[in-house]
C-alpha positions, 0 to 999 in steps of 0.5 A: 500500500502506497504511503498516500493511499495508507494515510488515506485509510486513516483518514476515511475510517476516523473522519472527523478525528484523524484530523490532528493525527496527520498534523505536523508534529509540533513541541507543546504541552505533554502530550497522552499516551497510547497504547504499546504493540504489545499491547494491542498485539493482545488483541490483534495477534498479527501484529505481535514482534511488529512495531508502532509509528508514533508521532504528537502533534498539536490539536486543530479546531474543526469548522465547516468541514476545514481544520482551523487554528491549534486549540490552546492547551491541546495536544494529540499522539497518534500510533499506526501499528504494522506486523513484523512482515507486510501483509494486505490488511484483511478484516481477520489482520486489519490495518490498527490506529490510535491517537488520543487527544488531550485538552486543557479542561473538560469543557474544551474537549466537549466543545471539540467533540461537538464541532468534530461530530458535525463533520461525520459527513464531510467530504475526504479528498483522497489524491485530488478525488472527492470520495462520500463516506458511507457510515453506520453506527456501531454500538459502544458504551465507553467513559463519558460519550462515545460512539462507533463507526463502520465506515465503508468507502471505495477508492480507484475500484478498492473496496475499504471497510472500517471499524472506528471508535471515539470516545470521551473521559473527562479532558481526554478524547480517543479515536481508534480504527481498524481497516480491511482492504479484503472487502470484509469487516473487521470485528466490532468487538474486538474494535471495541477492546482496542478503544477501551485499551486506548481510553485506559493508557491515554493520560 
């Protein structure tokens, strides 16, 4: 998978929060942790002995389907985790991504929450080409909101098929997402567990 079209699968599984996980990275208050691959490897075996691609970055608002200014007090860390040896991400071995954002108060991260929510259907642009997510709700119960996605998309005739969770503990908001280029769809459940592990590591 090409480096654009990797980070276009981010993008279409997490479209509202992927956002300040493909920021450019930048040194501003301690930013929250994410899960370790040995972690996640728990959950998903493909990717035991394999490593993580981590980076921070700043927080952007989200306004009209356009990212804006970096919130104040905000910071982000993503995490994009890869097997020991390269396989086409398929719905039982899917492709697996964090990021955890973290505000200066409770009430800032709300407010983030509820512009980014507005943004569910925006537009991706994906190498020039406007693609229309298709998304469906999933069920979860997690901190103090949350919510979850199957996200399904085509890109150049190629069949996406994405499992995505937010959700909110106090300050702290996480997004995860799992992804499948098999046409199949990565479990729920176990999508689910990722964002559990993900809302307990970030602080």
């Amino acid at each position: 998978m090409t480096r654009w079209l990797s980070r276009a699968v981010v993008a279409l599984a997490v479209p509202v929060l992927a956002v300040p996980a493909l920021t450019t990275p930048a040194h501003a208050a301690k930013a929250p942790k994410v899960p370790a691959v040995a972690q996640v490897a728990k959950i998903y075996p493909h990717l035991a002995g394999g490593t993580a691609s981590t980076s921070t970055s700043s927080v952007k608002s989200i306004k009209k389907c356009k990212s804006g200014k970096a919130i104040k007090g905000a910071t982000s860390a993503s995490a994009a985790y890869s097997p020991a040896q390269y396989a086409t991400p398929t719905a039982a071995a899917p492709l697996v991504y964090v990021s955890a954002l973290k505000f200066r108060n409770t009430k800032a991260a709300v407010k983030y929450l509820r512009s980014a929510s507005k943004a569910t259907k925006c537009p991706v642009d994906v190498g020039g080409t406007k693609v229309k997510v298709k998304v469906k709700k999933l069920k979860v119960r997690l901190g103090d909101q949350s919510w979850g996605y199957t996200v399904t998309a085509t890109i150049s005739g190629q069949k996406f098929v994405s499992q995505s969770v937010v959700a909110r503990k106090g300050k702290k908001i996480i997004t995860t997402g799992v992804s499948a280029t098999d046409g199949g769809t990565p479990s729920a459940k176990k999508a689910v567990k990722l964002a559990k592990l993900t809302l307990k590591t970030a602080r």
